[in-house]
C-alpha positions in Angstrom: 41.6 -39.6 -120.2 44.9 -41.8 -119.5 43.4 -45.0 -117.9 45.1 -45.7 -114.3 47.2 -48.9 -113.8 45.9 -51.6 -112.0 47.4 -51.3 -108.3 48.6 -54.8 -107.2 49.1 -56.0 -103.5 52.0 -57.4 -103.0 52.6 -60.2 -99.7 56.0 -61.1 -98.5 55.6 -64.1 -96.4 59.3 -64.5 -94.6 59.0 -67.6 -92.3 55.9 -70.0 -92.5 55.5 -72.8 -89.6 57.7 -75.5 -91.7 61.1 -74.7 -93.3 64.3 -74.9 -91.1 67.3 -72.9 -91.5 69.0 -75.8 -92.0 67.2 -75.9 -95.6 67.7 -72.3 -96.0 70.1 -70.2 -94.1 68.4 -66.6 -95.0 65.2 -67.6 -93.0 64.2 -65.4 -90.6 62.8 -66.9 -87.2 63.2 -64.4 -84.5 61.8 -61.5 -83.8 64.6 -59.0 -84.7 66.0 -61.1 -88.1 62.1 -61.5 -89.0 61.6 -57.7 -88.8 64.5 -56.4 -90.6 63.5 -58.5 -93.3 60.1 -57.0 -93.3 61.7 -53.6 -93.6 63.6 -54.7 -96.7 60.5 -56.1 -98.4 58.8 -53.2 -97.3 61.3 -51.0 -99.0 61.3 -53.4 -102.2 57.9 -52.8 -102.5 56.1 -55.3 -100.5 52.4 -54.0 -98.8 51.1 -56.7 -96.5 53.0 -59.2 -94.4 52.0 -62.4 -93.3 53.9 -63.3 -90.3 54.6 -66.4 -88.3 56.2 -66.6 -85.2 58.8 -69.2 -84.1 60.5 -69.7 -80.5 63.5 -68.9 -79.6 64.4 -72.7 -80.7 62.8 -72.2 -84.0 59.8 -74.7 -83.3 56.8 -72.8 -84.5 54.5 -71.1 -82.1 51.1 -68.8 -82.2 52.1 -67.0 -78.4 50.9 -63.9 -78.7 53.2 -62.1 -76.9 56.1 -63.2 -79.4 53.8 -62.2 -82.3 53.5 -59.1 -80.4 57.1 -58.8 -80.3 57.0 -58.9 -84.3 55.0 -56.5 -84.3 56.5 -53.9 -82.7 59.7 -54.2 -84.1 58.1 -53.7 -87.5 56.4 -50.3 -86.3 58.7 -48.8 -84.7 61.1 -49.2 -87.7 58.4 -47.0 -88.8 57.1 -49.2 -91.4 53.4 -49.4 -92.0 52.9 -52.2 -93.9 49.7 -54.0 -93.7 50.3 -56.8 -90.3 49.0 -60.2 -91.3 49.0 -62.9 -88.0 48.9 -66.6 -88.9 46.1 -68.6 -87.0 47.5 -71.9 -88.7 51.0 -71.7 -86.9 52.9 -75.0 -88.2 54.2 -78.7 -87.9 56.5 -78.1 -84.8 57.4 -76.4 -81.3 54.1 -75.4 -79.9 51.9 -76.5 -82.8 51.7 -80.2 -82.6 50.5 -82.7 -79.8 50.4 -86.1 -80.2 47.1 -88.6 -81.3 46.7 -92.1 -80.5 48.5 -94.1 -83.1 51.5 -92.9 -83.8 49.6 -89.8 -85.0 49.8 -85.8 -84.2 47.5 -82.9 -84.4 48.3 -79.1 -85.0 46.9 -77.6 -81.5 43.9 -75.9 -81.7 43.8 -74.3 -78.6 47.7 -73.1 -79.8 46.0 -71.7 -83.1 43.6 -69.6 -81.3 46.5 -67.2 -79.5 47.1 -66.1 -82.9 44.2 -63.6 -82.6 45.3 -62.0 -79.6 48.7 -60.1 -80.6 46.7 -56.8 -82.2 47.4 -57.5 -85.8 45.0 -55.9 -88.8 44.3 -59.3 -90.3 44.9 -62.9 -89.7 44.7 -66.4 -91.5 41.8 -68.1 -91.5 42.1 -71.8 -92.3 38.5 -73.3 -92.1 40.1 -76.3 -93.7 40.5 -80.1 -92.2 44.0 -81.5 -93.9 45.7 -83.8 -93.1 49.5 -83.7 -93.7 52.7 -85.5 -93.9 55.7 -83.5 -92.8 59.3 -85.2 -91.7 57.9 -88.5 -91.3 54.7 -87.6 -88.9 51.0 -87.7 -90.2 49.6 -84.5 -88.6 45.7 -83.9 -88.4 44.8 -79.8 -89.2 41.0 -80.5 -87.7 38.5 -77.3 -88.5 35.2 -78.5 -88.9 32.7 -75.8 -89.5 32.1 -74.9 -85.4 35.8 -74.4 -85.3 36.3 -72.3 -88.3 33.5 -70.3 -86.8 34.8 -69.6 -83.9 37.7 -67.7 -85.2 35.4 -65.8 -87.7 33.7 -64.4 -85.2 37.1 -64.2 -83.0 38.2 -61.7 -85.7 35.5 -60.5 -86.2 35.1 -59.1 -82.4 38.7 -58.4 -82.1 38.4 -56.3 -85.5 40.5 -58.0 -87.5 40.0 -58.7 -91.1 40.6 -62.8 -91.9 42.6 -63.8 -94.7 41.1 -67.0 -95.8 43.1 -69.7 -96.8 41.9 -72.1 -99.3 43.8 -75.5 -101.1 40.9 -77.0 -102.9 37.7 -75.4 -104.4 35.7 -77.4 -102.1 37.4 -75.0 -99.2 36.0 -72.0 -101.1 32.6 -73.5 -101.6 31.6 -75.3 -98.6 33.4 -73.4 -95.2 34.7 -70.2 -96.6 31.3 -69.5 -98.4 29.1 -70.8 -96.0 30.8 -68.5 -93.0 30.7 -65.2 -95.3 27.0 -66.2 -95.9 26.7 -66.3 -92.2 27.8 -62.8 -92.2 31.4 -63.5 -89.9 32.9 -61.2 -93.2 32.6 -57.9 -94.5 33.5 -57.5 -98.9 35.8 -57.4 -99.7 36.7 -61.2 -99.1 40.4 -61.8 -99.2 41.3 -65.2 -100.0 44.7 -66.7 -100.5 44.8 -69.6 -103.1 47.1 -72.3 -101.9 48.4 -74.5 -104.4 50.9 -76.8 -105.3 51.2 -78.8 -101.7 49.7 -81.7 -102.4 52.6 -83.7 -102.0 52.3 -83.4 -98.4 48.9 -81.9 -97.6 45.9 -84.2 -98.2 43.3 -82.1 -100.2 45.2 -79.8 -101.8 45.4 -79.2 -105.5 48.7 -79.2 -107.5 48.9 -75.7 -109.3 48.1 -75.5 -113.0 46.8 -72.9 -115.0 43.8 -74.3 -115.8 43.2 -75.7 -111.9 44.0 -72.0 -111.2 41.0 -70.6 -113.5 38.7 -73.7 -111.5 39.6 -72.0 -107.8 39.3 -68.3 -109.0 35.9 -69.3 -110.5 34.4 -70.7 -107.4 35.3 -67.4 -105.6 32.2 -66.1 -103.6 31.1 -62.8 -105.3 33.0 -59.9 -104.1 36.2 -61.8 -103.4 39.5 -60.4 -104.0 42.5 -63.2 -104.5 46.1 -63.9 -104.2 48.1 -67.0 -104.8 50.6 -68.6 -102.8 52.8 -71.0 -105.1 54.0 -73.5 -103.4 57.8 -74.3 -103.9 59.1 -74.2 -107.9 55.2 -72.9 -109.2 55.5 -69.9 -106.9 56.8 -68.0 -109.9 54.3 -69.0 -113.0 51.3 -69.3 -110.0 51.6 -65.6 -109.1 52.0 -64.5 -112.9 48.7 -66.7 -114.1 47.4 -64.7 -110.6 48.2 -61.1 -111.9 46.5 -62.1 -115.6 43.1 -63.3 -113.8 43.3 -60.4 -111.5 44.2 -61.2 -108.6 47.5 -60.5 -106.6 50.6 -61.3 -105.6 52.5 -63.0 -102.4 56.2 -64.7 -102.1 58.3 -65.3 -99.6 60.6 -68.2 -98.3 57.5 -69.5 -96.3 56.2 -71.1 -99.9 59.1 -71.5 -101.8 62.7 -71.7 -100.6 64.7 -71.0 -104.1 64.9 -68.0 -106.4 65.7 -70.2 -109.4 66.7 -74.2 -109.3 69.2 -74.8 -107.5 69.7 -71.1 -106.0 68.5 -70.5 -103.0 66.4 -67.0 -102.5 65.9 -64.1 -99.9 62.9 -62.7 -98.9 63.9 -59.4 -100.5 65.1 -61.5 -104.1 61.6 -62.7 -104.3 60.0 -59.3 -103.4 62.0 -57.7 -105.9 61.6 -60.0 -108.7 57.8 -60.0 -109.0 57.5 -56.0 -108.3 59.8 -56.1 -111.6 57.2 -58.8 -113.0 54.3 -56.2 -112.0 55.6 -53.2 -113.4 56.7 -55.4 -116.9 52.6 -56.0 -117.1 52.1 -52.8 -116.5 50.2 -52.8 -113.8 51.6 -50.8 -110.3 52.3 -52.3 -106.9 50.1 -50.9 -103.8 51.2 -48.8 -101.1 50.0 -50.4 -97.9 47.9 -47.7 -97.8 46.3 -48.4 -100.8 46.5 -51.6 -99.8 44.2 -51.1 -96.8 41.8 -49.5 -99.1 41.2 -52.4 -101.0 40.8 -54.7 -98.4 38.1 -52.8 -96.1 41.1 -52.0 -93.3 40.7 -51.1 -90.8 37.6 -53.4 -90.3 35.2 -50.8 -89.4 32.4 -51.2 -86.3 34.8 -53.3 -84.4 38.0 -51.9 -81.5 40.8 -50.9 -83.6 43.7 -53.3 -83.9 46.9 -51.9 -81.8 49.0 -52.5 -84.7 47.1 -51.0 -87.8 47.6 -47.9 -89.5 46.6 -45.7 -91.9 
């Protein structure tokens, strides 16, 4: 009997809580441009998006009413792709409030709105970083109470987390010890973050081999992606699809299709459903998609934005 191909999910993730348009002038940050660039990934192949929003400024935000905006727009193009809300937000607008000493912190109490906009999944970054972005040292603090607390946010709310991991000591210690505590249902799906150690403090630069170190600390019954950071995004989600795991671009990571060029959401979408089908392997529906990740999270009030 002919042996099926491996079904791959692929994430687009279109905006991120960092890059300007001044960097990049395809960035989408509202809620119409970010939508219609959803639809095109969707079209190119793409089955789970991870959104962030941004006010009408730019300046990143986790309001749940402009998440909800997002949201809409992407259904009622009639697009069912899997709806991914960032808890994280970013390093401007809303996100950041000043510190004694010439220092910032990324809001808590603004990361928390990201639950409440109905999406299927969110992040979940049970990680403390600390991170230097246009000249400010900004403090991401998650101890273990905190990360908790949106475990079991999501968990109530019926959403499925996304964990979000830059060093194996994230999968080991926070991420392990909350699934233990039974705030997760398997599958696990945990996003690999790598290559953003320049500017975030315990983060791991991507290599292969530092790669094949994170995917083996992965708790049992884990499924992975990998999101590259700027000019690894490319070889990052290739080592990803040989280990297993899946796939997620976007201009939120990385900026440029090639040196010096910069990309689209839909270039990048594109170019690693081509890389997929070269290895032989078959992207996901967001169907599927949902299948493989335990959507929708079962026992808990269905999410006003999932399908399927």
């Amino acid at each position: 009997p002919s042996m099926s191909k491996r079904k791959v999910i692929v994430t687009i993730a279109p905006t991120g809580g960092m890059a300007h348009k001044s960097q990049n002038p395809h960035l989408p940050t509202q809620p119409a441009e970010i939508a219609a660039d959803v639809l095109r990934c969707w079209n190119a192949g793409a089955s789970v998006v991870a959104i962030h929003a941004r006010r009408p400024d730019d300046g990143a935000t986790c309001n749940a009413e402009v998440y909800r905006d997002i949201n809409s727009r992407i259904r009622a193009g009639g697009c069912d792709i899997v709806i991914n809300n960032s808890t994280g937000g970013g390093v401007h607008g809303d996100m950041v409030k000043p510190l004694a000493g010439d220092r910032w912190e990324i809001a808590w109490e603004e990361r928390i709105k990201g639950m409440d906009a109905g999406a299927e999944m969110c992040t979940l970054d049970a990680t403390t970083l600390n991170l230097s972005f246009e000249g400010k040292q900004i403090l991401m603090d998650t101890p273990i109470t905190r990360g908790r607390e949106l475990a079991a946010g999501m968990k109530a709310r019926g959403i499925k987390p996304e964990w979000e991991v830059f060093s194996p000591t994230h999968i080991l210690q926070d991420t392990t010890t909350l699934i233990g505590e039974g705030h997760d249902d398997e599958p696990y799906f945990i996003n690999l973050v790598m290559n953003v150690h320049r500017n975030f403090q315990n983060a791991m630069p991507y290599s292969p081999r530092n790669l094949q170190m994170m995917v083996d600390t992965l708790p049992k019954g884990s499924i992975f992606c990998v999101s590259g950071i700027g000019p690894s995004q490319l070889e990052a989600n290739v080592a990803a699809l040989l280990l297993g795991g899946h796939a997620r671009v976007g201009l939120e990571d990385n900026l440029y299709f090639r040196q010096g060029e910069l990309a689209t959401n839909v270039q990048l979408t594109e170019r690693i459903v081509r890389v997929i089908r070269e290895l032989d392997m078959e992207v996901a529906t967001p169907a599927e998609a949902r299948q493989m990740m335990g959507l929708p999270r079962v026992g808990t009030p269905r999410p006003e934005f999932a399908l399927g």
